[in-house]
C-alpha positions as CSV (number, residue, x, y, z in Angstrom):
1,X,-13.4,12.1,-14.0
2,X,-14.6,8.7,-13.3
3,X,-13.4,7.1,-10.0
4,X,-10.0,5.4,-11.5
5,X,-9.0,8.8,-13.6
6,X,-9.7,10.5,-9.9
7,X,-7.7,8.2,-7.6
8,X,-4.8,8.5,-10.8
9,X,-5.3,12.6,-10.0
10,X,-5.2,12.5,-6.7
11,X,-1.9,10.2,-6.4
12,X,0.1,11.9,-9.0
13,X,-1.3,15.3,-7.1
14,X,0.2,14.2,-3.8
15,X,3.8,13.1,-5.6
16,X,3.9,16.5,-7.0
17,X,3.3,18.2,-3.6
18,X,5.7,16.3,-2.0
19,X,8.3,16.0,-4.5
20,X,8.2,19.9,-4.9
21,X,9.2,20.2,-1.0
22,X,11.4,17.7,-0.7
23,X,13.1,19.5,-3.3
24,X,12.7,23.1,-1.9
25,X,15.2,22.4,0.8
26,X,13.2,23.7,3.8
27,X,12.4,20.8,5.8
28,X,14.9,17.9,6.6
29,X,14.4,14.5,8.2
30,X,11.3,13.9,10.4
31,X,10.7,17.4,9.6
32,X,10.6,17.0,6.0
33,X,8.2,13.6,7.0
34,X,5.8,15.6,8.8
35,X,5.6,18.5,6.8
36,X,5.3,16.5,3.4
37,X,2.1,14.3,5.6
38,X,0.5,17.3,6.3
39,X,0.3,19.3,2.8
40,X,-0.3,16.5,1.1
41,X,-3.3,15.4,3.6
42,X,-4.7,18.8,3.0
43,X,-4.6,18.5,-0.6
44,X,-6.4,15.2,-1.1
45,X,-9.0,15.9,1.3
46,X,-9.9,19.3,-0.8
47,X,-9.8,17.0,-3.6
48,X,-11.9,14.4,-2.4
49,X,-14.5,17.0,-0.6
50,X,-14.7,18.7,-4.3
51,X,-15.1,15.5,-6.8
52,X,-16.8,13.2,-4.4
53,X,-18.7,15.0,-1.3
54,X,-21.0,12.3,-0.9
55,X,-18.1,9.6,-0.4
56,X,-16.8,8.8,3.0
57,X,-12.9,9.1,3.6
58,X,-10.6,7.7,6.0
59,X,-7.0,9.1,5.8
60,X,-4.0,8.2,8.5
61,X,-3.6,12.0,9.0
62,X,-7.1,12.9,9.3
63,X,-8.8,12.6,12.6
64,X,-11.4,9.6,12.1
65,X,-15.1,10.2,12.4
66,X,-18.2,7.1,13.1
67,X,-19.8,9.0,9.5
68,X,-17.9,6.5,7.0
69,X,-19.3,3.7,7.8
70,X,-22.6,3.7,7.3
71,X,-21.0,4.8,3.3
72,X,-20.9,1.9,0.9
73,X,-17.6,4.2,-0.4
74,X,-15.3,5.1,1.6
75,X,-11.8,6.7,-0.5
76,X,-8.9,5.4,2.2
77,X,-6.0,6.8,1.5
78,X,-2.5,7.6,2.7
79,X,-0.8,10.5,1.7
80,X,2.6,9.7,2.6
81,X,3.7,6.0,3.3
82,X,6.8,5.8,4.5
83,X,7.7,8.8,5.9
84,X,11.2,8.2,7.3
85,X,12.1,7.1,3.7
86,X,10.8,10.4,2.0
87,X,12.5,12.7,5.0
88,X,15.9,10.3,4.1
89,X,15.8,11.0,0.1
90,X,15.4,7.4,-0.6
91,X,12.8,6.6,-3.5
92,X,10.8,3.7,-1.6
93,X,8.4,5.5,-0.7
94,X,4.8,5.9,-1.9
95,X,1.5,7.4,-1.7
96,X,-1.8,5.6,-1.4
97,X,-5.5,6.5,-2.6
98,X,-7.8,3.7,-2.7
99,X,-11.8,3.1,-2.7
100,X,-13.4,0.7,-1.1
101,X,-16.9,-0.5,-1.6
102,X,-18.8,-2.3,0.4
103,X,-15.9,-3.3,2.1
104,X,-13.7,-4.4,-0.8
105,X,-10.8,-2.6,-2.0
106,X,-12.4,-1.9,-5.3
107,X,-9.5,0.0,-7.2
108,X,-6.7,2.4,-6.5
109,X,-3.3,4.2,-7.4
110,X,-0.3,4.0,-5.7
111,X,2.3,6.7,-7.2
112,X,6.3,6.1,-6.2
113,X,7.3,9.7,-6.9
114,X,10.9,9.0,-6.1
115,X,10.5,6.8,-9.4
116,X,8.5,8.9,-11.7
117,X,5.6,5.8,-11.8
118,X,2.0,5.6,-10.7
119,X,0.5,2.1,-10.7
120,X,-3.0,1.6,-10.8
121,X,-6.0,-0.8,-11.3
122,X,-7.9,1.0,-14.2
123,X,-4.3,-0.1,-16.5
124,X,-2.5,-3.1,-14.5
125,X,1.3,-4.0,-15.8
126,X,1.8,-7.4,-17.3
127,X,3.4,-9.8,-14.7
128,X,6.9,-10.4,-15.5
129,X,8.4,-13.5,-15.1
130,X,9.3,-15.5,-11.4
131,X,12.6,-15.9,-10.5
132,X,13.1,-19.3,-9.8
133,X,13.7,-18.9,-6.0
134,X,11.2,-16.5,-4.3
135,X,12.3,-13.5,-3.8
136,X,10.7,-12.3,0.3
137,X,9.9,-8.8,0.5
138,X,10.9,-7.4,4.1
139,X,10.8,-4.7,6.3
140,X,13.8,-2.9,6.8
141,X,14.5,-2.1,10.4
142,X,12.0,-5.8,11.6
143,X,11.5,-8.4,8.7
144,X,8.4,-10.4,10.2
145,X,8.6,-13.7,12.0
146,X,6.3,-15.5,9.4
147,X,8.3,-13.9,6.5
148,X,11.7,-15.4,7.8
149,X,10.7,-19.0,8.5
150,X,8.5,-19.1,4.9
151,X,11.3,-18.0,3.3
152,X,14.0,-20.4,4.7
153,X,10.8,-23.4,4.0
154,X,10.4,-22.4,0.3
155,X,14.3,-21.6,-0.1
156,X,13.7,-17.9,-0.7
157,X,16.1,-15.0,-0.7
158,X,14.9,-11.7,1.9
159,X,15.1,-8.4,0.4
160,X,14.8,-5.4,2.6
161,X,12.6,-2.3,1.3
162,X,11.0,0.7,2.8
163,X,7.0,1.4,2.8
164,X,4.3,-0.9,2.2
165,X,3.3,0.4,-1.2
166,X,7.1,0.4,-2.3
167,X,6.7,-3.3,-1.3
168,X,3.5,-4.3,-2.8
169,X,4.3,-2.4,-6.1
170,X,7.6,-4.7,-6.2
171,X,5.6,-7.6,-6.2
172,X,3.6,-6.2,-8.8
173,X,6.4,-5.0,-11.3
174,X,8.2,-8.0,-10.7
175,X,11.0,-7.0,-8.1
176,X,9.7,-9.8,-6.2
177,X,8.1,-12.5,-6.0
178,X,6.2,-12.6,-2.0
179,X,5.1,-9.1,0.3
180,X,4.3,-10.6,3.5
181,X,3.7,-8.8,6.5
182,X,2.5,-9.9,10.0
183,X,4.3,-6.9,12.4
184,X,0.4,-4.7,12.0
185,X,-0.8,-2.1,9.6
186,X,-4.1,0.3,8.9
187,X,-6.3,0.2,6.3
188,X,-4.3,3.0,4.5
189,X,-1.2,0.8,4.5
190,X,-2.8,-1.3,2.4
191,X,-6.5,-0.4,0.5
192,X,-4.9,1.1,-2.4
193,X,-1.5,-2.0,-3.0
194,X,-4.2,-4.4,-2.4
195,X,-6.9,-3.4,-5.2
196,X,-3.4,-2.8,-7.6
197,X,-2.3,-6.0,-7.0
198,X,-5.1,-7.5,-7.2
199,X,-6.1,-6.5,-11.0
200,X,-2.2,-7.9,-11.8
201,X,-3.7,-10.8,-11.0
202,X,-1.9,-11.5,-7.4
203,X,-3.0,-13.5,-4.9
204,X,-4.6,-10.9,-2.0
205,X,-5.4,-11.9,1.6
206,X,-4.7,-12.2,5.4
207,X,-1.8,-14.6,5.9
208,X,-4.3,-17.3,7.3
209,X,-6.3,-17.0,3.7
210,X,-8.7,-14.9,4.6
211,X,-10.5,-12.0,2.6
212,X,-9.1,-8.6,3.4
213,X,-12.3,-6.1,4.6
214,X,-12.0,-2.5,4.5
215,X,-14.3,0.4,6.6
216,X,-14.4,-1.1,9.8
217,X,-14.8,0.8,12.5
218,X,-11.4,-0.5,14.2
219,X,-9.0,0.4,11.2
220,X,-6.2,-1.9,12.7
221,X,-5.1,-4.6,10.7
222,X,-2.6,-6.9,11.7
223,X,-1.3,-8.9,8.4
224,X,-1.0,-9.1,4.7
225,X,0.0,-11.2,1.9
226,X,0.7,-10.5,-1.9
227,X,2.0,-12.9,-4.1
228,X,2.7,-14.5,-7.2
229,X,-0.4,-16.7,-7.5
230,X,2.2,-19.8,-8.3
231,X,3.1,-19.6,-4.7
232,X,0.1,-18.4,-2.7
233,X,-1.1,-22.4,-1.6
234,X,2.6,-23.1,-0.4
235,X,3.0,-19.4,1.4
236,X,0.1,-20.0,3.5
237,X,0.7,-23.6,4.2
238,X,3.7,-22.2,5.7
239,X,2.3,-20.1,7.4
240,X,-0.3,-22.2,8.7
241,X,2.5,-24.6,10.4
242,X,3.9,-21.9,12.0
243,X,0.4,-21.5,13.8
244,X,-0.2,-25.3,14.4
């Protein structure tokens, strides 16, 4: 398998797992959550040890080690994103592999199992077209600061959805028009949406404009924004008032 035929397997590997419990019926609610995390973790890590032992990993359920960064690829992955939406039977919910090179989130697969669809950057879906009035994707339970007053500037309509890669893949299949999120994330919340995205042809950055960079030794990062190119200049002026 090359690398985009091996981040498809892995994704679609870790959808089965945790489609096949959710359905057995022996976990329930943060149980469910935690249980599905950790058989999928152990899966991809297998996976990834077998097909590409030299590469580094970082996974949110795997205990990090220094080793990764001195790798030029580093496979950063999360196996379950959006765990309270998987342990409440929702379907936005995903799982994320990704690769980074050098820093850049090279390519990647983000499977929504509760939808029977993998999306990835080897074979990128055709943007539909914009509504006329964006259309904000939000956090459920905390819609960002940034994300509110952009959206009342540009006249835009909030939409509440669950993980970050049921969010990014909106953007990408045309559900919406804007994914921006300022509240925090990891690497693995977003590696694999952003280099998806980005072969759709969305705009891909920090909300301030700047590149996204992957493998650093403090995983933490804080914001994201994926949108419709048409609107990227005017989302980050926005946002850049906000700041001023």
């Amino acid at each position: 398998m090359d690398d985009i035929e091996l981040a498809r397997h892995l994704a679609r590997g870790a959808a089965r797992i945790l489609m096949e419990l959710r359905a057995a019926g022996s976990h329930e609610g943060k149980a469910l959550g935690a249980e599905g995390d950790l058989r999928a973790n152990v899966w991809l890590m297998a996976e990834i040890a077998a097909h590409r032992p030299d590469d580094g990993v970082l996974s949110e359920e795997t205990q990090d080690t220094p080793e990764r960064l001195a790798k030029s690829r580093v496979w950063i992955i999360d196996p379950l994103d959006g765990t309270r939406e998987y342990g409440e039977g929702r379907s936005d919910w995903a799982v994320h592999v990704g690769l980074a090179v050098d820093g850049t989130a090279t390519l990647g697969a983000v499977a929504l199992p509760g939808l029977d669809l993998t999306l990835d950057s080897g074979a990128p879906l055709p943007l539909p077209p914009m509504a006329a009035l964006p259309r904000l994707l939000v956090s459920r339970s905390r819609p960002a600061r940034e994300a509110v007053v952009v959206a009342d500037v540009l006249g835009g309509e909030l939409v509440p959805m669950g993980s970050a890669g049921a969010k990014a893949m909106a953007v990408v299949r045309g559900e919406a028009e804007i994914y921006l999120h300022s509240g925090g994330q990891y690497e693995w919340d977003n590696c694999a949406p952003v280099a998806v995205a980005a072969a759709a042809g969305l705009h891909v950055s920090r909300i301030d404009g700047s590149p996204l960079v992957y493998n650093n030794s403090d995983t933490y990062l804080p914001d994201l924004l994926i949108c419709r190119r048409e609107w990227a200049e005017r989302v980050l002026g926005a946002v850049a008032a906000i700041e001023a």
